[in-house]
MARVEXNU-291673 format. One line per 2 residues: number of its first residue (from 1); their letters; for each residue x, y, z of C-alpha. Coordinates in steps of 0.25 Angstrom, whole numbers. Example, Ala and Ser with C-alpha at 12.3 -4.5 7.8 and 13.67 -1.06 7.14 Angstrom:
residues 2
1> as> 49 -18 31; 55 -4 29 $
***
This chain:
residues 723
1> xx> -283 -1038 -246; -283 -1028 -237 $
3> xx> -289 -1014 -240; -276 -1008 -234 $
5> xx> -266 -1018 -240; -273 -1014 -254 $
7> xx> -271 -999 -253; -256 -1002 -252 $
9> xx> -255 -1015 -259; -249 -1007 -271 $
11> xx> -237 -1000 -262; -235 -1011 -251 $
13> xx> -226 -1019 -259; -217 -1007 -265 $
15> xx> -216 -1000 -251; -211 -1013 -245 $
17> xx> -201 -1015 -257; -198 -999 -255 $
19> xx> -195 -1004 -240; -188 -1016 -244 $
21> xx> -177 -1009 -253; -176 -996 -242 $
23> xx> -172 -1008 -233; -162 -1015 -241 $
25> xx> -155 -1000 -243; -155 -997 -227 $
27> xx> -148 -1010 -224; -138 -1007 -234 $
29> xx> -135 -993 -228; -134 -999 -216 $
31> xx> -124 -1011 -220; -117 -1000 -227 $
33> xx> -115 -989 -216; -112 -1005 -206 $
35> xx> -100 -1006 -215; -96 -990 -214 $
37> xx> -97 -993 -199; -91 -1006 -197 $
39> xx> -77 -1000 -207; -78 -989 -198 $
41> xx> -76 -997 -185; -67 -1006 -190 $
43> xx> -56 -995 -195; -58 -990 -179 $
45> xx> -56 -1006 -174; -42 -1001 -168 $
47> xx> -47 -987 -162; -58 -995 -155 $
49> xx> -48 -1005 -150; -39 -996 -144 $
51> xx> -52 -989 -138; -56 -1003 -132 $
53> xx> -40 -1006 -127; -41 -994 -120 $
55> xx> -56 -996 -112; -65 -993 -122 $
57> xx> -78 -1002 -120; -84 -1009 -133 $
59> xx> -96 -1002 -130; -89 -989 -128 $
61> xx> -84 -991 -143; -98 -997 -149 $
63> xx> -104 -983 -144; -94 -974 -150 $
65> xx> -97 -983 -164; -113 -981 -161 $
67> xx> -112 -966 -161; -107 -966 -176 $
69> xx> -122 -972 -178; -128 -959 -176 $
71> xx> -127 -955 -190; -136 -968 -194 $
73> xx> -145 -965 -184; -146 -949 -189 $
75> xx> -150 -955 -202; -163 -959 -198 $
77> xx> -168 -946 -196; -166 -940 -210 $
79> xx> -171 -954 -215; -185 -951 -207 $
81> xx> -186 -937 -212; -181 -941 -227 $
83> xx> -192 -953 -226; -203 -944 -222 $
85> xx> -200 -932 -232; -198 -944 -243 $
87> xx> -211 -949 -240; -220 -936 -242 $
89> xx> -213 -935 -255; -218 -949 -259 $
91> xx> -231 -947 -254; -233 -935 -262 $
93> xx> -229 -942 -274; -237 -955 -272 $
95> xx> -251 -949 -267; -257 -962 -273 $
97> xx> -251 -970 -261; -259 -978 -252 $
99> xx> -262 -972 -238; -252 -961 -245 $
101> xx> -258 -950 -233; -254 -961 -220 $
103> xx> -239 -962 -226; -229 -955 -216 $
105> xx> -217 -954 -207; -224 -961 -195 $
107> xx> -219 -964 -181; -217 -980 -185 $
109> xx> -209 -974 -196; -198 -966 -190 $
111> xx> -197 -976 -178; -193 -987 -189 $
113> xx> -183 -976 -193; -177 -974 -182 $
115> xx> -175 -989 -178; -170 -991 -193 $
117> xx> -160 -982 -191; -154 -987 -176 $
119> xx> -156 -1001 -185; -147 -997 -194 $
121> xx> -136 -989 -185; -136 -1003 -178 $
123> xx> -133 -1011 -189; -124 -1001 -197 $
125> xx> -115 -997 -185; -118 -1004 -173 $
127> xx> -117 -1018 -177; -102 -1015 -185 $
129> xx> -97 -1007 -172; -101 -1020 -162 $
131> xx> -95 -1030 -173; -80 -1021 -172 $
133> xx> -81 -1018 -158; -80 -1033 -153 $
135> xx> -68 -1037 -157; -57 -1037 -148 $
137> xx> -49 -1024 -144; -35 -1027 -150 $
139> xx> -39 -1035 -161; -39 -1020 -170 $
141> xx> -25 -1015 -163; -19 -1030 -169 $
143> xx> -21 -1027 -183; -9 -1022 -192 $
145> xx> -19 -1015 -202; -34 -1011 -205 $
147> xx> -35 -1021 -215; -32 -1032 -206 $
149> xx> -45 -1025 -197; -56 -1032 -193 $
151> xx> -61 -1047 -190; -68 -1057 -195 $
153> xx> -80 -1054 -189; -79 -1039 -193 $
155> xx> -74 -1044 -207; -88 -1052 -207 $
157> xx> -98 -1042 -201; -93 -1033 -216 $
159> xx> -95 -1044 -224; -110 -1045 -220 $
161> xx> -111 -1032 -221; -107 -1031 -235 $
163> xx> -113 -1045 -237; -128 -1037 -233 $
165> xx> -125 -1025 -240; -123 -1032 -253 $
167> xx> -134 -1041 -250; -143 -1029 -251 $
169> xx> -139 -1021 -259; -139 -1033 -270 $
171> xx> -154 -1035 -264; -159 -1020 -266 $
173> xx> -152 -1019 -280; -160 -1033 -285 $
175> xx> -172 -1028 -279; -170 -1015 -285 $
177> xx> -167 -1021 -298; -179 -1029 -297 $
179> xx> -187 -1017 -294; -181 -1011 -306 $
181> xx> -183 -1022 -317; -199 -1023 -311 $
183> xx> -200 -1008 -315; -195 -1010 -327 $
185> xx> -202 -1021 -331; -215 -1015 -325 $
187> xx> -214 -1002 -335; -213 -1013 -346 $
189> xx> -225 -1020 -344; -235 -1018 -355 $
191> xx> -247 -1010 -349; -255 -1012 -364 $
193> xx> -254 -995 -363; -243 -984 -366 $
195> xx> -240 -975 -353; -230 -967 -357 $
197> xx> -231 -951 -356; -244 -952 -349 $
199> xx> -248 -946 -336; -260 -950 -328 $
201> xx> -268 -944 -319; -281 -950 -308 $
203> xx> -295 -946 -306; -306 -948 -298 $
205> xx> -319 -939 -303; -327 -937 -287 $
207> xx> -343 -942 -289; -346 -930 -282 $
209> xx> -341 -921 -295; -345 -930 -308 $
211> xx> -357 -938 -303; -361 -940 -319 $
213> xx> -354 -949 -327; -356 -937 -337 $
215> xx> -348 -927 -329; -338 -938 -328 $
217> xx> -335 -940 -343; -335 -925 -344 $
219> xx> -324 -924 -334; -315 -934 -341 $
221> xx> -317 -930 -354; -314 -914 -351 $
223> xx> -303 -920 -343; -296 -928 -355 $
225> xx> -299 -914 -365; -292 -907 -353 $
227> xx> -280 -917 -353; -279 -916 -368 $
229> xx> -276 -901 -369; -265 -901 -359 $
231> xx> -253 -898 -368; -242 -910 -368 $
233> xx> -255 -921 -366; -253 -930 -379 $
235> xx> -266 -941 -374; -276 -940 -362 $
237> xx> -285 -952 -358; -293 -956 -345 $
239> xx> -293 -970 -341; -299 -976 -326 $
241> xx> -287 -983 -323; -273 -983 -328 $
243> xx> -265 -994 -334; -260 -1002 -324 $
245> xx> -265 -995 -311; -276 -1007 -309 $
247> xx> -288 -1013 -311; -294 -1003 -303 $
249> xx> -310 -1007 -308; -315 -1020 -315 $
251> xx> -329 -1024 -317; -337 -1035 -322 $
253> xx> -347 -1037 -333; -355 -1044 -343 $
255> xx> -353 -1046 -357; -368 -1044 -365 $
257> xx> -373 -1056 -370; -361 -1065 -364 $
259> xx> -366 -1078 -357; -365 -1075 -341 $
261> xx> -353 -1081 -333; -355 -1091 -323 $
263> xx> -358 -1086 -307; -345 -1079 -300 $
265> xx> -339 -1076 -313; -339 -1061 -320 $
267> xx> -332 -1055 -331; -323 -1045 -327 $
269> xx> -314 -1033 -331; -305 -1021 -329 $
271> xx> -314 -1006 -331; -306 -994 -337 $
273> xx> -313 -981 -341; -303 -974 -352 $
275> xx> -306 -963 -363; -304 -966 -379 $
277> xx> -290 -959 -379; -287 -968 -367 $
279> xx> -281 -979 -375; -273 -973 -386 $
281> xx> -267 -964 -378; -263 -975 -369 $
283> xx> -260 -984 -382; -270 -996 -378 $
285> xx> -274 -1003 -392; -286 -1004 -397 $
287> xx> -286 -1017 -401; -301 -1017 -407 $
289> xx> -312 -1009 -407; -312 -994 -403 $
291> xx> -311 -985 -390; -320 -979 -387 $
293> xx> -327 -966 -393; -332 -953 -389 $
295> xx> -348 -960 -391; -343 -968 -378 $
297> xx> -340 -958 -369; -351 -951 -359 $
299> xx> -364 -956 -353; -362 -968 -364 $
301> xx> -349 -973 -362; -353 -988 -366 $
303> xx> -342 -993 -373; -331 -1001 -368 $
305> xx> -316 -1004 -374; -310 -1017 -368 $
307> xx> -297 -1022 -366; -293 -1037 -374 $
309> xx> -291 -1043 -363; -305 -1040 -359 $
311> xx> -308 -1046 -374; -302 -1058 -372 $
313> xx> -306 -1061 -358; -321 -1059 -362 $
315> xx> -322 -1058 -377; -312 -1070 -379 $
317> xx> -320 -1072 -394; -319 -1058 -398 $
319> xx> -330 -1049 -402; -328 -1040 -388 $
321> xx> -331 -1028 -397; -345 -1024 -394 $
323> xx> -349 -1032 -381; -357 -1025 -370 $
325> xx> -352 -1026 -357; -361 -1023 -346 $
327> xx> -354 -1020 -334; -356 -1021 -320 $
329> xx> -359 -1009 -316; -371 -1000 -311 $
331> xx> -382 -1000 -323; -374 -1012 -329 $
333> xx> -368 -1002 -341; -365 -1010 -354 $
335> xx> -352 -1009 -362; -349 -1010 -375 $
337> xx> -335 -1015 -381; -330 -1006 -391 $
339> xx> -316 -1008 -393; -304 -1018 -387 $
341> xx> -290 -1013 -381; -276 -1018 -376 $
343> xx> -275 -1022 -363; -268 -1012 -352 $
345> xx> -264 -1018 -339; -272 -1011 -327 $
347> xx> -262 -1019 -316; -247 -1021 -321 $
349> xx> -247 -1033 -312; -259 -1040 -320 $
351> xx> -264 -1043 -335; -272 -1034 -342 $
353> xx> -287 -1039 -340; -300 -1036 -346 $
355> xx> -301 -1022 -344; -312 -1012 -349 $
357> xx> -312 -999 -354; -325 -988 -353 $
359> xx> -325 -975 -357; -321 -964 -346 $
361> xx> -327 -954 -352; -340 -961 -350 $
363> xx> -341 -956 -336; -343 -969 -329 $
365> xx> -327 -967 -322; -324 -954 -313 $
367> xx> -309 -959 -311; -296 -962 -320 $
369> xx> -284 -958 -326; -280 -947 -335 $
371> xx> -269 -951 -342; -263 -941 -351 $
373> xx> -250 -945 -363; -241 -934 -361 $
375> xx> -234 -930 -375; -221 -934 -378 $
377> xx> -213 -921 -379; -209 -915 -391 $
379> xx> -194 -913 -394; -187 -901 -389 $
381> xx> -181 -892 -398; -166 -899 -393 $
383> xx> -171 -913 -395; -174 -909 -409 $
385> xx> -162 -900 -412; -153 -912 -406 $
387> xx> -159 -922 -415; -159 -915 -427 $
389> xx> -144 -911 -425; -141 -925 -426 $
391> xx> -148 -927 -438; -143 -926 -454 $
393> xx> -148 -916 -463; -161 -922 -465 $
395> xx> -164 -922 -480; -175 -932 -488 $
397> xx> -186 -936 -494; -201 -938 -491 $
399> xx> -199 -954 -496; -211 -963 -502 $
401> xx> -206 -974 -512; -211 -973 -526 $
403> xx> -218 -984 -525; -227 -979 -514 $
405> xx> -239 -969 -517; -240 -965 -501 $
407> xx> -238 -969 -489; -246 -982 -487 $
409> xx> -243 -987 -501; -226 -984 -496 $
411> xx> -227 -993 -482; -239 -1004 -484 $
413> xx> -233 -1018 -484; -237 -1022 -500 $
415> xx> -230 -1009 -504; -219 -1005 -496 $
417> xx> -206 -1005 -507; -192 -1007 -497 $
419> xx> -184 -1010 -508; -190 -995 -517 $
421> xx> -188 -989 -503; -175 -994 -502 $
423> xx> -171 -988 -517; -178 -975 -515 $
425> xx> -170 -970 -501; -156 -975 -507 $
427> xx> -160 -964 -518; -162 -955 -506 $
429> xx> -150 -959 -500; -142 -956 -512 $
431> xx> -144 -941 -512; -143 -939 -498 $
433> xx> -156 -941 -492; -157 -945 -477 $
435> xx> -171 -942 -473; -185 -947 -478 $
437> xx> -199 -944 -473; -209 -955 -475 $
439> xx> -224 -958 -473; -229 -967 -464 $
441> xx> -245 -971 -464; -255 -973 -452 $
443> xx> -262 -983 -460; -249 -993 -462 $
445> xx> -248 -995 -447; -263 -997 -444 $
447> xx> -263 -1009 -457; -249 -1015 -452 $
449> xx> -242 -1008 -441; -231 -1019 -440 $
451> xx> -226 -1020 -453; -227 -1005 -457 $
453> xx> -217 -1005 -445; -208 -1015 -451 $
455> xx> -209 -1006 -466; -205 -994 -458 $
457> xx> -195 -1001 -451; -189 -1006 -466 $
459> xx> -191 -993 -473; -183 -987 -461 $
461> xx> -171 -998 -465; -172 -994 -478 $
463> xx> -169 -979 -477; -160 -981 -465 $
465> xx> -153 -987 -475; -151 -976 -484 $
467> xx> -146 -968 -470; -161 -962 -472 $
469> xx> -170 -957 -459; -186 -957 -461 $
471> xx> -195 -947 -456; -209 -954 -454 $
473> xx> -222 -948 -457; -233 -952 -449 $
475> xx> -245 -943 -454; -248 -937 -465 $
477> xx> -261 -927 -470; -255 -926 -483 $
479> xx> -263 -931 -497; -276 -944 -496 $
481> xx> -283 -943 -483; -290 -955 -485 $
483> xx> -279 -968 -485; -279 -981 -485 $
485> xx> -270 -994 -485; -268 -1004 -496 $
487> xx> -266 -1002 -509; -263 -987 -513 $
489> xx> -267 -980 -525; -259 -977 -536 $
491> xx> -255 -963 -541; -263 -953 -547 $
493> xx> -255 -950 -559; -247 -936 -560 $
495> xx> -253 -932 -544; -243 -928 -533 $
497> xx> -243 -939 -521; -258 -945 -527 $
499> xx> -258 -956 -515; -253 -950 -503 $
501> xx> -261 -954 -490; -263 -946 -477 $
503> xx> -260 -953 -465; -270 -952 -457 $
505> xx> -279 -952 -467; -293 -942 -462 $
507> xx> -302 -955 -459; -292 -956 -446 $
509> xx> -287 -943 -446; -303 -938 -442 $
511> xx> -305 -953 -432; -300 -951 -420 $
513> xx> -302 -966 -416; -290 -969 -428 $
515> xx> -280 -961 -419; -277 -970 -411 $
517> xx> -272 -979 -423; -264 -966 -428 $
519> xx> -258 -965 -413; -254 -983 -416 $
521> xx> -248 -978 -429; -240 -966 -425 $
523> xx> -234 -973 -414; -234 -986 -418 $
525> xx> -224 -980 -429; -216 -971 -420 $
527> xx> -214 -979 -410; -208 -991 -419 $
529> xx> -198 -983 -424; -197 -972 -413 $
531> xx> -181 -974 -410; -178 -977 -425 $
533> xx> -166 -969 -428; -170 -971 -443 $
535> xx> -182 -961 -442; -179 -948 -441 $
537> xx> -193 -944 -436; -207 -943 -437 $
539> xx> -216 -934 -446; -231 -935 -437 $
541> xx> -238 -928 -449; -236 -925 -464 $
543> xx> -243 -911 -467; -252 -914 -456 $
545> xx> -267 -906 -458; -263 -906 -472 $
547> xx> -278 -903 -482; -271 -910 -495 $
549> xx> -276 -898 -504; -277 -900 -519 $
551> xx> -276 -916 -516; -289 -922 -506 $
553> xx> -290 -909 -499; -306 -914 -500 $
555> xx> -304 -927 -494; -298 -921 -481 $
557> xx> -304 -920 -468; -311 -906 -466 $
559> xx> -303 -905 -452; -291 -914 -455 $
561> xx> -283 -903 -450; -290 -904 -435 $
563> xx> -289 -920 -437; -274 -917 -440 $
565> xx> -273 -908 -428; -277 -916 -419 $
567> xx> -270 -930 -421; -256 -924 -425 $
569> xx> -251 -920 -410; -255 -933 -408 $
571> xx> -248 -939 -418; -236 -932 -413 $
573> xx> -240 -936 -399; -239 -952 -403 $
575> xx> -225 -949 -409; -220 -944 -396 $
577> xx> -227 -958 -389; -222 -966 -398 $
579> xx> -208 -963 -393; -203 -958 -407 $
581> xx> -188 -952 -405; -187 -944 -418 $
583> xx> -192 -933 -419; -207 -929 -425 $
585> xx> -211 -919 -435; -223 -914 -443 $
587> xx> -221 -906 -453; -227 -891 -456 $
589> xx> -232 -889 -470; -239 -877 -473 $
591> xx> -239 -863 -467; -229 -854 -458 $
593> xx> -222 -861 -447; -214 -851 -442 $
595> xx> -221 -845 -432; -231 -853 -421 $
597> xx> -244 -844 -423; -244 -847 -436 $
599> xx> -245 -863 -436; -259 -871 -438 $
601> xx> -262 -882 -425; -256 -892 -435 $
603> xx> -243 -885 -437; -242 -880 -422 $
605> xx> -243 -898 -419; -233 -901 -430 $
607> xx> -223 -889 -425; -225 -890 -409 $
609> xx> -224 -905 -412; -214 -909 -418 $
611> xx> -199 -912 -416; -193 -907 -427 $
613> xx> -199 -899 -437; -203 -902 -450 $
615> xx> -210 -894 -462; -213 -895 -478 $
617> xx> -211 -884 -489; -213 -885 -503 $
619> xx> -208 -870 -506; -196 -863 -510 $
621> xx> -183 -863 -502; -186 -850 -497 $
623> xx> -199 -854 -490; -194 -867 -485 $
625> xx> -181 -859 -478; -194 -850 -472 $
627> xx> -199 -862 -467; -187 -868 -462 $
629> xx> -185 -855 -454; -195 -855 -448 $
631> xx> -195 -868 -442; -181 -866 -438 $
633> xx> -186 -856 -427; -193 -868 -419 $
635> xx> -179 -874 -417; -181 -888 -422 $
637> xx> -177 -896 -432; -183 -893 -445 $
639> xx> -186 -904 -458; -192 -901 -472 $
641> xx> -201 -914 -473; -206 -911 -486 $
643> xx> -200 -901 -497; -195 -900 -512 $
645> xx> -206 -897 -522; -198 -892 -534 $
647> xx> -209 -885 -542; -211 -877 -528 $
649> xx> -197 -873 -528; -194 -882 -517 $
651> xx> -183 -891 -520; -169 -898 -516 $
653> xx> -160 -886 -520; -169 -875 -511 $
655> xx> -173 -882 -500; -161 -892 -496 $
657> xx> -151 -881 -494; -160 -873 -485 $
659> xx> -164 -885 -478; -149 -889 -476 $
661> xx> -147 -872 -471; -155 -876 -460 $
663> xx> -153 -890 -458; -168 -892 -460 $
665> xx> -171 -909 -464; -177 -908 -479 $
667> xx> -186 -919 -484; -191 -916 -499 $
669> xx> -205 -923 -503; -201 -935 -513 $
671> xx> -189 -943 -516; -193 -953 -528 $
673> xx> -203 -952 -537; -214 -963 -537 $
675> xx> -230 -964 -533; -232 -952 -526 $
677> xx> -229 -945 -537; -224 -933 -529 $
679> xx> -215 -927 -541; -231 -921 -546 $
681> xx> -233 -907 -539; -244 -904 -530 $
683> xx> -253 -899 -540; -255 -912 -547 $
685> xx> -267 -915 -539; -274 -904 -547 $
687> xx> -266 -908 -560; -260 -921 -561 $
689> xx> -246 -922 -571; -252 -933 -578 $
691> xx> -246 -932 -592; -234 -925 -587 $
693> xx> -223 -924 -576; -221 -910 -568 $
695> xx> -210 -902 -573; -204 -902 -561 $
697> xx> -205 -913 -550; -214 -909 -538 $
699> xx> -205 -919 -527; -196 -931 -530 $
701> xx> -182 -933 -529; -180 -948 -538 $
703> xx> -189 -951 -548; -193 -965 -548 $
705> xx> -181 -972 -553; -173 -964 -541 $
707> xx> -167 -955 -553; -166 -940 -547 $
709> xx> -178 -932 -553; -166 -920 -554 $
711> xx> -150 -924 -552; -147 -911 -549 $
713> xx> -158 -911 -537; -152 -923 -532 $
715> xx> -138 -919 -534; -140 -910 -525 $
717> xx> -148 -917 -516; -137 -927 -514 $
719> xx> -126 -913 -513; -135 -906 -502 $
721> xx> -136 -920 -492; -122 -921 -493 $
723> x> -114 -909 -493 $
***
């Protein structure tokens, strides 16, 4: 191919399909405005035959007709100037076109417009003018009527006229249709990567400014922290070249220790440079094995992460994992495979093929792509308003069956109950309870995502039900730092919550590499049930930063608070990408909130992220109306997720009627009775009711055979939700 014909070969073929469809639009104006003319000569048939009785010459008449085409022709000259002024808005558009600074109006150009346009004078006006003019003079003054107007010839010349119009216009609307369905099925094609919300932008590093491979991974790396900081990024990542923009550079190579091919053949593959946050961000799977780490960057920068295709082709055994690849380069640098990922296509026309990825931050690239994940904007203070107009009063529970001890032990497959879940929410149905926040576990997606989906899915049935609406919690820093699955322990006796687990627990709160199963997990989740009307939202984090004091305040991470800092905007961030269409919530727990200067960085995320807002109190009416108040001032929905500790004067009778003053969502802690043993108070860490029962239940609606632990609290429970 031509050097010429390959600068343009990406726009030759739409430009002539541009050209194609600009002509089929001028052939129909101009078979449009040949009908105008020809009705328009054929109502003056008779004042022409009068003008031809009495001497008029036909050629007399056919230039009286031919003057009326002046207004085509003035048309051509608007058409040059809106054709020049068009085309230096496209060319500041589209400065990546080839040639871009030779495109212009030229000479040839306005030549072709001016013969287009006497073209279409001819054939719009001319030609109908001839075909009238040539019957015979007294034809027209014979007719009775104007319906009776006109011959068979004239009657033909209209038919084919209409016939051609049709024609093209049926041709342009199934080539456009064409054009549209190829669009459409082009935005579906599966590029193995996530593109929406981003935003990319080209390099090229000149020689002349970083000569060192040093002072190029120093420019990248100053350029991703940069990017990072800029308020509204959610994710930054540099890659050479994007997904789908081309091969753009391949190389050769040899596999250590692999048998030589035979003469004229070589093993061959794509070369990408990215940085670690490259592939989460651009949700590209590991599938095994790790990306790369901070030890792989700089003068180093030795290790390498290939695509499956890649491992198939050349690994079709397995073991790919830790094979050196020496690469054809200068000083035949050597590669070692430390991690596998999904295939991304470089060329939408063309398969995925073996592709390899170095680090960028390495130095051996001075050219790329910073390609930045924009946030998904948080909901205006309407949006909020208007959803929660539509809502109930929200009043439940925080809902665990008695027969689950936490989290994991409720959803894991050998223990999840249906049929006690089932029994438990018609209790909560039957006083009125419409509303239940319940915990999820990051664990339970990474041991079996699908058919943690599918219990979701059934327990959603279930309270749907009993006209019940879940708020999911995905995180939590409350209680055991150290989780596990399988078989959970049993309760302490006479200790409040014994086996409550954090999620995530502090071995991946303080890994960085186990965020990118976190970021799997949260949208995994979301985005399964992001429209599901039977959700009413999203928790992101329970008490998040939360020390566990009096409980295993010494097992906790001496900087969980920075760890929690950290992840939670980007737990919020993955919400937002996973498309969820409620709302999202964290709520405050400790301190004063009713003024900005006086929140921690946690509390500042938790209230400048979330949709609604949300909040726990455990003290009397009067501080919880303080609270409530205080909230208010931000002009957003406002929910209780956690209240009613009765030896702490927070219960039923104080806080529901303030709640309901201020339409404020309440959701107590507790609705029956069972292994978490939430009834004990607090203080039971320190002194465990082991040969006696509280005088007075800490939390709890039922006990465990779905009796009220107090009629009279339930009674009015059930009289509060109904009036």
């Amino acid at each position: 191919m031509l050097l010429s014909e390959n600068l343009v070969r990406e726009v030759k073929q739409p430009l002539y399909v541009l050209m194609g469809a600009v002509g089929c639009v001028l052939l129909i104006a101009c078979l449009n405005v040949a009908n105008l003319f020809m009705a328009r000569v054929t109502a003056r048939r008779k004042e022409l035959a009068v003008r031809a009785v009495l001497g008029g010459s036909r050629g007399r008449i056919i230039q009286e007709q031919v003057t009326d085409l002046l207004l085509t022709f003035a048309g051509g000259g608007p058409g040059a100037l809106l054709a020049w002024a068009t085309l230096r808005w496209l060319l500041s558009l589209r400065t990546d076109l080839p040639h871009a600074s030779s495109i212009h109006v030229d000479g040839f150009a306005l030549a072709f417009t001016f013969a287009i346009t006497i073209f279409c004078g001819v054939v719009a006006g001319l030609l109908p003018a001839l075909a009238v003019t040539r019957d015979e003079s007294l034809g027209p003054l014979k007719e009775e009527s104007r319906t009776a107007a006109g011959g068979k010839g004239r009657a033909r010349l209209r038919k084919m006229l209409l016939t051609a119009e049709v024609a093209l216009t049926v041709l342009l609307l199934t080539g456009g249709g064409l054009m549209l369905k190829s669009f459409a099925e082009l935005r579906s094609v599966n590029m193995g990567c996530t593109t929406e919300n981003l935003l990319t932008m080209g390099f090229t590093l000149p020689d002349a400014t970083y000569p060192t491979r040093l002072q190029l991974a120093t420019f990248l790396e100053q350029l991703l922290m940069r990017t990072r900081a800029v308020p509204g990024v959610s994710r930054a990542g540099i890659v050479s070249v994007l997904p789908g923009a081309g091969h753009f550079m391949d190389n050769t190579f040899e596999i250590e220790g692999a048998p030589p091919l035979p003469p004229g053949q070589f093993r061959n593959a794509v070369v990408r440079g990215a940085d670690p946050d490259y592939f989460s961000m651009m949700n590209i799977p590991l599938k095994r094995g790790r990306l790369f780490a901070d030890s792989d960057k700089r003068e180093k920068g030795n290790a390498m992460v290939i695509t499956e295709s890649m491992a198939r082709k050349f690994s079709p055994e397995g073991g790919a994992i830790g094979k050196t690849l020496i690469l054809d380069w200068e000083l035949k640098p050597r590669f070692e495979i430390v991690g596998i990922v999904g295939d991304v296509l470089s060329d939408l026309n063309q398969p995925a093929g073996p592709t390899m990825y170095l680090p960028i931050n390495s130095g051996r690239f001075g050219y790329g792509s910073l390609v930045v994940r924009s946030q998904a904007p948080r909901w205006t203070e309407r949006r909020a308003n208007d959803w929660y107009a539509q809502q109930p009063w929200l009043v439940g529970s925080n809902y665990i069956p008695a027969s689950a001890i936490d989290e994991l032990e409720m959803w894991q497959a050998d223990t999840f109950d249906p049929q006690r879940i089932d029994l438990e929410l018609g209790w909560a149905e039957s006083i009125g309870l419409n509303t239940m926040r319940v915990f999820l576990h990051d664990l339970l997606w990474q041991q079996d995502a699908p058919g943690f989906q599918k219990r979701i899915d059934t327990f959603l049935t279930i309270a749907n039900k009993h006209h019940i609406r879940i708020l999911f919690v995905l995180f939590d820093s409350c209680w055991d730092p150290a989780p596990h699955l399988g078989k959970q322990r049993e309760p302490r006796p006479g200790v409040h919550n014994p086996g409550w687990v954090q999620s995530p627990g502090s071995a991946a709160l303080k890994d960085p590499s186990q965020y990118p199963r976190l970021e799997a997990y949260v949208k995994g989740v979301v985005g399964a049930f992001a429209n599901d009307q039977r959700i009413l939202g999203w928790d992101i984090w329970n008490e998040p930063g939360g020390l566990n004091q009096g409980s295993y305040e010494k097992e906790e991470l001496p900087n969980k608070r920075e760890y929690v800092a950290k992840l939670l905007p980007q737990a919020f961030a993955w919400a937002r990408e996973a498309g969820a269409s409620q709302p999202l919530t964290s709520g405050l727990y400790d301190g004063d909130w009713a003024s900005l200067d006086k929140l921690d960085p946690i509390q500042k995320i938790q209230l400048e992220q979330s949709d609604i807002l949300s909040f726990h109190n455990y003290s009397k009416p009067s501080n919880f109306e303080k609270h409530v108040r205080g909230l208010l001032k931000y002009h957003r929905p406002v929910i209780c997720t956690e209240y009613m500790a009765r030896p702490m004067h927070s219960t039923f009778q104080g806080i529901l009627p303030i709640a309901k003053k201020y339409k404020v969502g309440a959701i107590n802690w507790g609705l029956v009775a069972g292994k978490t043993q939430t009834y004990y108070p607090w203080d039971s860490w320190q002194h465990p009711y082991t040969d006696h029962q509280p005088k007075v239940w800490f939390h709890e609606i039922f006990r465990n055979n779905g009796q009220p632990y107090n009629a009279q609290e339930v009674a009015f429970i059930r009289k509060i939700t109904s009036s």
